[in-house]
MARSELUM-665661 format. One record per residue (C-alpha): residue in three letters; y, z, x. Coordinates in steps of 0.1 Angstrom, whole numbers, plus 2048, in hexadecimal, padded with zeros to 3 digits. Example, Ala and Ser with C-alpha at 12.3 -4.5 7.8 and 13.67 -1.06 7.14 Angstrom:
// MARSELUM-665661
ALA7D384E87B SER7F5847889 
***
This chain:
// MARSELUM-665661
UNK800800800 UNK8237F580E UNK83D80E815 UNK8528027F4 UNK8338007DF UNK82F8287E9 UNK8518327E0 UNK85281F7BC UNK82D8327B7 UNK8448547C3 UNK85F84E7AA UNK84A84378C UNK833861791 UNK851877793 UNK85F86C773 UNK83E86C761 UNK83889376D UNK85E8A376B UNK85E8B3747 UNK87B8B3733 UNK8888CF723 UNK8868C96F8 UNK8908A36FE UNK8AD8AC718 UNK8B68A4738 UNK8B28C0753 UNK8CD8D1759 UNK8E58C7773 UNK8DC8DD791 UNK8CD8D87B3 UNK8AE8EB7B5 UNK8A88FB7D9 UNK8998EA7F4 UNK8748F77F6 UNK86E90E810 UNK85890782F UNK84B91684F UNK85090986E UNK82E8FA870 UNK8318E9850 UNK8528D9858 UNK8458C987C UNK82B8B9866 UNK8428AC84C UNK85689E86D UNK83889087E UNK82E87D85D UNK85786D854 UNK856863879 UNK833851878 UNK84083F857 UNK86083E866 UNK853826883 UNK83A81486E UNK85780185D UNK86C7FC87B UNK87E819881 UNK88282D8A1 UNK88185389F UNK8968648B9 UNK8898888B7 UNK8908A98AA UNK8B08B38B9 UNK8C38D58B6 UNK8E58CF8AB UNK8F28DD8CB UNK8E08BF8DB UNK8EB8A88C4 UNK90C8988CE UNK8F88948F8 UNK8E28808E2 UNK8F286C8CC UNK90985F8EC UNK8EA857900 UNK8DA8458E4 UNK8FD8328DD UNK8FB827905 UNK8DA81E900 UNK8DE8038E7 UNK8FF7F88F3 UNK9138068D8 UNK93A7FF8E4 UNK9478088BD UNK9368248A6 UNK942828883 UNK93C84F880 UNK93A85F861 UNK937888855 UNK915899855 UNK9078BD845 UNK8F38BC85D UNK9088C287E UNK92B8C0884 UNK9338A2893 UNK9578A58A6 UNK9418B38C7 UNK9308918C0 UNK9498798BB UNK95B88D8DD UNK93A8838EF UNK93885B8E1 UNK96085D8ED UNK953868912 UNK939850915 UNK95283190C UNK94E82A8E8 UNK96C8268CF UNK96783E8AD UNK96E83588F UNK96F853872 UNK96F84484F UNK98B85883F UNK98686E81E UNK9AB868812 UNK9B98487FC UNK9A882C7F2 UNK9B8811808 UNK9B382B828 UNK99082A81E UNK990802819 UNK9A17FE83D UNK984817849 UNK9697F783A UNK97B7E3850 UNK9797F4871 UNK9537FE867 UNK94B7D9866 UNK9537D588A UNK93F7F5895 UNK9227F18A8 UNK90B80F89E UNK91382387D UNK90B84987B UNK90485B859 UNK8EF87584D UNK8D4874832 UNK8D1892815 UNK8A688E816 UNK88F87D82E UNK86A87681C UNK84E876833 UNK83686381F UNK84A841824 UNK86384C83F UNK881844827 UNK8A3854829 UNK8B685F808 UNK8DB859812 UNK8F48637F9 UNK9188577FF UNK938865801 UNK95E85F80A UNK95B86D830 UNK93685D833 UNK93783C820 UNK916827814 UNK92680D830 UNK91E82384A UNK8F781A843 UNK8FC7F2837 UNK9147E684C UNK9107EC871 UNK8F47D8883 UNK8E47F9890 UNK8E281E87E UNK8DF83D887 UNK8D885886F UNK8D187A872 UNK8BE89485A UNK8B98B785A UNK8958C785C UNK8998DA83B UNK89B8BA828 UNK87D8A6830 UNK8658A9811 UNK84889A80E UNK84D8827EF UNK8678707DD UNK8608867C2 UNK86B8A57D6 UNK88B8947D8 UNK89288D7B1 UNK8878AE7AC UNK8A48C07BE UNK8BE8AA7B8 UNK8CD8A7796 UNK8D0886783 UNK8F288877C UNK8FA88D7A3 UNK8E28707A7 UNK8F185E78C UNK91A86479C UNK91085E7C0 UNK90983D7D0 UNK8E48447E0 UNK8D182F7F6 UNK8AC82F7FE UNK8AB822824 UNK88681E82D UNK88980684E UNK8A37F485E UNK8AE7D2849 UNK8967B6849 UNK88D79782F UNK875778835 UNK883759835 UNK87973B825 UNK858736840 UNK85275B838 UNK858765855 UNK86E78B85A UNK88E78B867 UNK8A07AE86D UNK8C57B1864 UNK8CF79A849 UNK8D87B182E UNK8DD7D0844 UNK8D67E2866 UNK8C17D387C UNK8B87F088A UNK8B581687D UNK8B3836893 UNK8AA85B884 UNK8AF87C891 UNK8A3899882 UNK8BB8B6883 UNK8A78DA88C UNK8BC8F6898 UNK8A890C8B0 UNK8AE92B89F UNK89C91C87C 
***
């Protein structure tokens, strides 16, 4: 079974099995994020980074956020990244890592959270980035897809637009399932945000069938996994 074939099972299972409350729609919460040992997270890492790499992505580690902005620069240098579009993250603060891209050469661009035609000329600096940087709400480890949701400081263009992405994902929100996902988010924040299931970096066939990478998207697609050493 193909990676997309998996995920439409995990989202048809999840609507057949979620209950609803006399006719209703669940109430608009987020339920909280199941809790798991230390063992049991490695495992859910070790599985989204197997799936991760079957469909074409490269998993850069587990990386403690004090070690993160070190990384992200080396991994910048390694690709050849001379513009990275960087955008806000849960998961880590990322002024130490837009300091460290600075050091190593690279020009940063911070999509702005302010008016509407900031936010437009933002789209049109991303476009000429080389590597985009963002951060995922869920990782699933049974197909190695992210769960991005957008928002004004870390746009959906931070993911579509740049030929390579980099996004990072803290350990407490890989689940298992797709269906872990729509359980702890609500539909109506589902429904408002702009959310993107990234599994792979962008490819299509052509008219000889054969794959090309890039056309609609990234052409390539870096993870780390965000695990603070004192979790």
């Amino acid at each position: 079974m193909s990676a997309i074939h998996r995920i439409i099972a995990s989202v048809k299972n999840a609507l057949e099995t979620v209950p609803a409350a006399n006719g209703h729609a669940p109430a608009a919460h987020h339920a909280p994020v199941p809790q798991t040992t230390s063992a049991e997270r490695a495992e859910l890492v070790s599985s989204f980074a197997h799936e991760l790499e079957a469909v074409g992505g490269k998993f850069l580690g587990t990386i403690a956020p004090q070690q993160l902005a070190a990384r992200i620069a080396a991994y910048a240098g390694e690709i050849g990244a001379r513009t990275v579009a960087l955008g806000e993250a849960a998961t880590a603060d990322m002024k130490p890592v837009a300091s460290a891209l600075e050091r190593a050469g690279c020009a940063v661009i911070r999509p702005a959270a302010a008016k509407d035609e900031v936010r437009t000329y933002a789209r049109s600096q991303i476009i000429a980035a080389d590597l985009g940087i963002s951060a995922a709400e869920w990782a699933i480890a049974s197909t190695g897809t992210l769960a991005v949701m957008g928002a004004a400081a870390r746009p959906n263009s931070l993911t579509l637009i740049p030929p390579a992405s980099l996004v990072l994902v803290s350990v407490d929100r890989i689940v298992m399932h797709i269906s872990d996902v729509l359980a702890a988010v609500a539909p109506e924040a589902i429904a408002a945000t702009r959310t993107t299931l990234i599994t792979g970096p962008s490819r299509t066939a052509d008219i000889e069938k054969r794959i090309v990478l890039g056309i609609h998207g990234p052409k390539s697609l870096a993870v780390i996994v965000v695990w603070p050493q004192d979790d």
